[in-house]
C-alpha positions in Angstrom: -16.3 19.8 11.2 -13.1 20.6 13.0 -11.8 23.8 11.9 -8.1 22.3 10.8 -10.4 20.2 8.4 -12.5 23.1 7.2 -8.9 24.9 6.4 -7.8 21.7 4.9 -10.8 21.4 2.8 -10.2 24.8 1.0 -6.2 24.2 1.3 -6.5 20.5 -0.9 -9.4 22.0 -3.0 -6.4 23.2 -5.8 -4.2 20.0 -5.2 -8.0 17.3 -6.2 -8.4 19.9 -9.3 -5.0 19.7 -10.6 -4.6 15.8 -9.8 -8.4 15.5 -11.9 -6.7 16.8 -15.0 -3.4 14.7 -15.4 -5.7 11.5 -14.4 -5.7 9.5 -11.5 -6.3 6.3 -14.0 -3.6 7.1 -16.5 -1.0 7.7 -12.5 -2.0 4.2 -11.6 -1.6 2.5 -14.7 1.8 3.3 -15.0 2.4 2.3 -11.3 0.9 -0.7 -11.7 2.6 -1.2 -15.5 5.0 -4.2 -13.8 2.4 -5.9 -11.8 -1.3 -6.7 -13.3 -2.8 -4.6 -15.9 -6.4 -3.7 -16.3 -8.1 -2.1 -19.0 -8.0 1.4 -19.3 -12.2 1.8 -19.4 -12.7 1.9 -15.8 -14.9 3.2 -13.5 -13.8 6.6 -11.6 -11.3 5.9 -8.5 -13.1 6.4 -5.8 -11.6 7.8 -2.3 -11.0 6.3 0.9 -12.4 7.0 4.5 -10.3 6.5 7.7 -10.8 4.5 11.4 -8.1 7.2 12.1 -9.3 10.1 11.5 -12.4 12.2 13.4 -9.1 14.8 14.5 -7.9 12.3 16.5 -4.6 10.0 16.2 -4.6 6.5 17.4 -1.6 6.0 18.6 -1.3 6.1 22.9 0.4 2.1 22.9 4.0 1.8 22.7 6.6 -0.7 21.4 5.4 -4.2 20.1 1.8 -2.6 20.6 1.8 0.7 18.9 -0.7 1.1 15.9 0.3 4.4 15.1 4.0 5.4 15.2 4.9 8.5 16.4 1.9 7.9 18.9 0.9 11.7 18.6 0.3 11.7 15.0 -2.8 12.5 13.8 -4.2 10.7 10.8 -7.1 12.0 8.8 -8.7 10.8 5.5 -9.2 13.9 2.8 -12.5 15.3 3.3 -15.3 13.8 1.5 -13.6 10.9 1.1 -16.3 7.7 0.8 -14.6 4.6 0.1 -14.1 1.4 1.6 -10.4 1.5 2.8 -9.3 2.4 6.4 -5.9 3.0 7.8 -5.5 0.7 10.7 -1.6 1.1 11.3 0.9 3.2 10.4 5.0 4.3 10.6 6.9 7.8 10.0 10.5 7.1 10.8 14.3 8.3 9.6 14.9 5.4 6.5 19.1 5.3 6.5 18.6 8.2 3.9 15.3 9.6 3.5 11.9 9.7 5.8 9.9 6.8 5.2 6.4 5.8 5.6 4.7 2.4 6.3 1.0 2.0 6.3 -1.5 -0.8 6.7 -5.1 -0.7 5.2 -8.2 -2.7 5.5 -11.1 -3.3 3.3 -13.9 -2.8 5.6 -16.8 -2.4 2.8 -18.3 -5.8 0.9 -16.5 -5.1 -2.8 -13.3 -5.4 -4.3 -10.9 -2.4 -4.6 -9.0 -2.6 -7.2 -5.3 -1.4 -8.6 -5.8 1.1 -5.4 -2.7 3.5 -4.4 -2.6 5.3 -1.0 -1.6 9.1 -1.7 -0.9 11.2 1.5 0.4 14.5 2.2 2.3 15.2 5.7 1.9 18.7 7.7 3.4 20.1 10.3 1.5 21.0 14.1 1.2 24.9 12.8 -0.9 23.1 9.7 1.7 23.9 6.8 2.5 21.5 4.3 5.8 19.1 4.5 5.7 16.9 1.7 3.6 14.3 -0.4 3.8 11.1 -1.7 2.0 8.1 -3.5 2.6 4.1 -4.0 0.6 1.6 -5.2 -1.3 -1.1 -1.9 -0.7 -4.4 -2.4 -2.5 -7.4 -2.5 -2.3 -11.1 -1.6 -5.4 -12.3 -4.3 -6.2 -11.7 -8.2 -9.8 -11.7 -9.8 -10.6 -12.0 -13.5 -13.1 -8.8 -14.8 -16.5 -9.9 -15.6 -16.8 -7.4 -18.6 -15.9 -10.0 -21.1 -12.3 -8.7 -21.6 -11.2 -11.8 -19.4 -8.7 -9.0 -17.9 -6.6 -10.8 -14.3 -6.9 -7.7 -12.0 -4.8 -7.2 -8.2 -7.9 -6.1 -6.1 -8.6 -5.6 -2.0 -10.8 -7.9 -1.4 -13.7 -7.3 1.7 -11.6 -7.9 4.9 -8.1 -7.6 3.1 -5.6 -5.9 5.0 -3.3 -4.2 2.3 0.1 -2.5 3.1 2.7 -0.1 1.4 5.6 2.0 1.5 6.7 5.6 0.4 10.2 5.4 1.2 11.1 8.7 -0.7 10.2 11.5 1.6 12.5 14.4 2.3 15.3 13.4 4.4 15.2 17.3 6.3 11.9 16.4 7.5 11.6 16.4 11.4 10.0 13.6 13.0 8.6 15.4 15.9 7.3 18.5 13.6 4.8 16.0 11.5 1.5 17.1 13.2 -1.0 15.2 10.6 -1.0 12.7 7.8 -3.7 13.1 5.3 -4.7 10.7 2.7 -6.5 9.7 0.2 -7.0 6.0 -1.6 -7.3 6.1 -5.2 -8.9 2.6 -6.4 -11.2 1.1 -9.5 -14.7 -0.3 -8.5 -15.2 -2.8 -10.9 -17.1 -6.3 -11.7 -14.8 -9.0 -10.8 -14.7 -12.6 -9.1 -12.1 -14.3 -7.5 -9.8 -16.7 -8.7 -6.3 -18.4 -7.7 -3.6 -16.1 -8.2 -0.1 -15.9 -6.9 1.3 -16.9 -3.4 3.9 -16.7 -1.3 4.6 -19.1 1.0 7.2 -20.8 3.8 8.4 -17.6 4.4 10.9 -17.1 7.0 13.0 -14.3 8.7 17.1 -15.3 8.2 19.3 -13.1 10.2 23.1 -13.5 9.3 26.3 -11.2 9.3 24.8 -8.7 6.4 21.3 -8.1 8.2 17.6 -10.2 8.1 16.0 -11.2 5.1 13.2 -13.4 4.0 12.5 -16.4 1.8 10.2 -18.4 0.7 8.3 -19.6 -2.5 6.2 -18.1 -4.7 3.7 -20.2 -6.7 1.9 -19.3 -9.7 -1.9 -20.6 -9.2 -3.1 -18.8 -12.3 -3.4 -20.0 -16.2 -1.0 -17.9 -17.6 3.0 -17.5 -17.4 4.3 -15.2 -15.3 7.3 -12.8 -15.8 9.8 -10.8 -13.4 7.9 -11.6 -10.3 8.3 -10.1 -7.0 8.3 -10.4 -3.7 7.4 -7.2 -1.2 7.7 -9.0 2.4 6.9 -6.0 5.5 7.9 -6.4 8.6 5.7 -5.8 11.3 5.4 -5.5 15.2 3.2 -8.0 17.5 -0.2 -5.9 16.3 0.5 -5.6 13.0 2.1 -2.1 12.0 4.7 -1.9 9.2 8.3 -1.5 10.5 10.0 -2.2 7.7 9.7 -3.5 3.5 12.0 -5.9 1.8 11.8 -7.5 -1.8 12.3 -9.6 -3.7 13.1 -10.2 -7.8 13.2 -12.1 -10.5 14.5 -12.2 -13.9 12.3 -15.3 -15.1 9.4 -16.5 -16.0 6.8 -18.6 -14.4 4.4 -21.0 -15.5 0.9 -21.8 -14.6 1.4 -24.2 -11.2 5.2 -23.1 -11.5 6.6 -21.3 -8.5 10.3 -19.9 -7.9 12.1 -20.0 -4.6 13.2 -15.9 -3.7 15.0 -14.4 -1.2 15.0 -10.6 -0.7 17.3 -7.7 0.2 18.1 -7.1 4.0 15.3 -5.1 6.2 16.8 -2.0 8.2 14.2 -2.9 11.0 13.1 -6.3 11.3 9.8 -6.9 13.3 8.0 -9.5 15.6 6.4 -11.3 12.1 6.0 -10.4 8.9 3.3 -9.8 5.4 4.1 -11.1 1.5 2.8 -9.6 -1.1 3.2 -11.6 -4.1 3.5 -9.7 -8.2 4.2 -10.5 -11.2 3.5 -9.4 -15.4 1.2 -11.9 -17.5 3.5 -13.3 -19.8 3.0 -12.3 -23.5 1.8 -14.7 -25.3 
């Protein structure tokens, strides 16, 4: 093992302890409180393992084709980690008033991860500690648990590529200082099957005097109302990599084979394409 990951090992030792006890299950609840709940009787999150990691960043293209953005960033997944999510892409920039990160995950294992959050923790090239952060990944399907609850649950399904943003990291961080991201994916292994969930669809960039911004439709495939939905469109270069996030919401309610025409704040950076991510709360009955 590299020796920065030996130090790292012993450095995040403290950091996994104190994380146990306030309850990764109860942290992603919450998070996830406005999209689809789950019941709380879950399996243990597991943790994620990286393409991107092995001490070695991936980055060496630039522009349209750059995977990893400051090339020279090295990503690593925490050590031990054994899940089934990779980082394939990723963005550290200046936001317009704090750092930002974008990151693109795949599934690359043959089940479901579900309600999954990517937590990571940025140091600099001397190996001290800059910041962390945590989000929730989103997901363009839905399954229904098989435990009898009938529970609708957001999962990453096997070949899924799954995005987010953590758009709240210190502003005085220097770009060029960030040495390492490490990260870990929080996620529930649970029974589940698919079923027809929410989409977003026809959606287009629309550049005018105030900036880009996307619209499209959502429609609700499943058999219950939806409330508040969302929108979370990323924009992306030619390969994929978050630039950028945008979103969308909605103060109404959805019903089943429904869907509601949104348009979302401006981007800062828009991109060569771009990735929906479609949300929503079940309606209460």
């Amino acid at each position: 093992m590299p020796l920065f990951e030996v130090r790292l090992t012993a450095r995040l030792r403290a950091v996994q302890r104190w994380r146990a006890a306030i309850g990764w299950a109860s942290l992603l609840m919450f998070m996830l409180a406005k999209r689809f709940l789950i019941p709380a009787a879950v399996l243990v999150p597991l943790a994620c393992s990286s393409e991107a990691s092995d001490g070695a960043g991936v980055g060496g293209d630039t522009g349209d084709e750059a995977l990893i953005v400051p090339e020279d960033l090295t990503i690593l997944a925490l050590p031990g980690g054994n899940g089934v999510l990779n980082v394939i892409a990723l963005t550290l920039r200046k936001g317009p008033t704090n750092t930002e990160l974008y990151a693109a995950l795949r599934n690359d294992g043959d089940t479901p991860a579900c309600s999954a959050a990517l937590s990571v923790e940025l140091y600099n090239k001397a190996q001290q500690s800059l910041a962390s952060g945590i989000n929730g990944l989103l997901t363009q399907h839905f399954y229904r648990v098989t435990d009898g609850s009938d529970a609708i649950a957001a999962c990453v399904g096997p070949g899924d590529v799954t995005m987010t943003s953590v758009t709240d990291l210190p502003s005085d961080i220097v770009i060029e200082d960030v040495g390492y991201v490490v990260y870990r994916c929080p996620y529930f292994a649970l029974d589940v099957v698919p079923i027809d969930g929410l989409t977003a669809s026809e959606v287009k960039a629309v550049t005018g005097g105030a900036g880009t911004v996307y619209t499209g439709t959502l429609f609700n495939g499943l058999d219950v109302a939806v409330s508040d939905p969302s929108v979370t469109v990323f924009s992306v270069n030619r390969v994929g990599r978050p630039l950028g996030v945008a979103i969308a919401t909605g103060a109404v309610q959805i019903p089943p084979g429904g869907s509601w025409a949104f348009e979302t704040n401006t981007v800062d950076m828009p991109g060569a394409d771009q990735a929906a991510y479609p949300a929503g709360a079940m309606a209460k009955q």
